[in-house]
C-alpha positions, 0 to 999 in steps of 0.5 A: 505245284500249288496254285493257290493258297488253300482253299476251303469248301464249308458245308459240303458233303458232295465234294463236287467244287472241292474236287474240280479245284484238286481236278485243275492243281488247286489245295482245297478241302471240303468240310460237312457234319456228314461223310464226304462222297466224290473222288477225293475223300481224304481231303474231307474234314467231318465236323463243325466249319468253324472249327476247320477254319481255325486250322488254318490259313485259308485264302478262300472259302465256298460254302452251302450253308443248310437253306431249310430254315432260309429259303423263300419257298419255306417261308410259309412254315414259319406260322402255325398251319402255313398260315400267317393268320394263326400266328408263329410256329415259334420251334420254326422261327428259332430254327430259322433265327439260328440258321440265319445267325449261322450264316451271318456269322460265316459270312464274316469270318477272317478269310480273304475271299468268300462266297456263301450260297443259298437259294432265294431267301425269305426277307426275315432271314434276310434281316438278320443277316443284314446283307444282300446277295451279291447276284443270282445265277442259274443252271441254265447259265453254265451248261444245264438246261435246268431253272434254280435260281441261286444267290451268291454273298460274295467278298473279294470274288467278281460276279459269275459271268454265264459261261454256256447258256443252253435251251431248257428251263425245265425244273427238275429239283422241284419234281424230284420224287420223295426219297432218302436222298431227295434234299441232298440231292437237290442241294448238290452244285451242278458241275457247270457251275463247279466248273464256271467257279474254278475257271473264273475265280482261281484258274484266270487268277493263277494264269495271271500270276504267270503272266 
């Protein structure tokens, strides 16, 4: 039986948070330019989020826009050399200009409920799109003795509560060696968090529906 309406995983090849929702009974589907992995691959739309959103009627959305361009910690390839006083990298500043405005436009489309993730972001990004994050979360926070701090844009969705704060802090996104798969792998969502999403977000609403 369907506990939700569905629900709409943007940007999301992994398909971590879209399987812990079908995991608890919920409708939801993962949408990436890229092939979908995890256990429920034919609940995957390949192509452009905008489009999938069209689809249909979404009662919410999670979504992981691209953070190359956004992030703070990238900031310095803005300018020429990694150095403000050269001047701007202007191929890296409309990158940047346009991922921004991407996830500005994600950020109010018409569905119900939202919230969009990316790390720390530099304060240009943060101009364009014109709106704080709602709170900072950590790995360490939900289970995974790990230090990331990650933002969350939300709408209509409460603040993450911490639901299992553990010991460590170490940093192992940034140690990670190089590889193919480096950046899609430091960009999966933990399953602490995967899970903290569904408990808090979906399966206390469902509950208290029943109630």
């Amino acid at each position: 039986m369907r506990r939700h309406g569905s629900i709409l995983i943007g940007c999301e090849e992994s398909g971590t948070v879209r399987d812990a929702l079908i995991n608890k009974g919920f409708d939801a589907w993962s949408c990436d330019l890229r092939p979908t992995r995890g256990m429920y691959r034919d609940r995957h739309i390949q192509g452009d989020v905008f489009e999938a959103i069209a689809l249909r009627k979404w009662a919410a959305m999670i979504a992981f826009p691209e953070c190359t361009y956004l992030a703070n910690s990238g900031a310095k390839h803005l300018y020429i050399g990694m150095k403000k006083e050269n001047g701007i990298n202007l191929d890296r500043w409309a990158k940047m200009k346009q991922a921004a405005e991407f996830f500005k436009k994600l950020l109010n489309v018409d569905i119900e409920k939202i919230c969009l993730e990316n790390p720390i972001m530099h304060g240009h990004a943060k101009k364009i799109i014109g709106k704080r994050q709602s709170q900072i979360i950590q790995p360490w926070q939900h289970g995974h003795g790990e230090q990331k701090a990650t933002c969350l844009w939300l709408r209509n969705f409460p603040n993450l509560t911490p639901s299992h704060i553990v010991a460590g802090r170490t940093q192992r996104v940034w140690v990670m060696g190089p590889g193919p798969n480096r950046k899609r792998d430091r960009s999966k969502t933990y399953a602490g968090v995967a899970s903290a999403i569904v408990g808090q977000w979906f399966l206390k609403e469902a509950k208290e529906k029943n109630e």
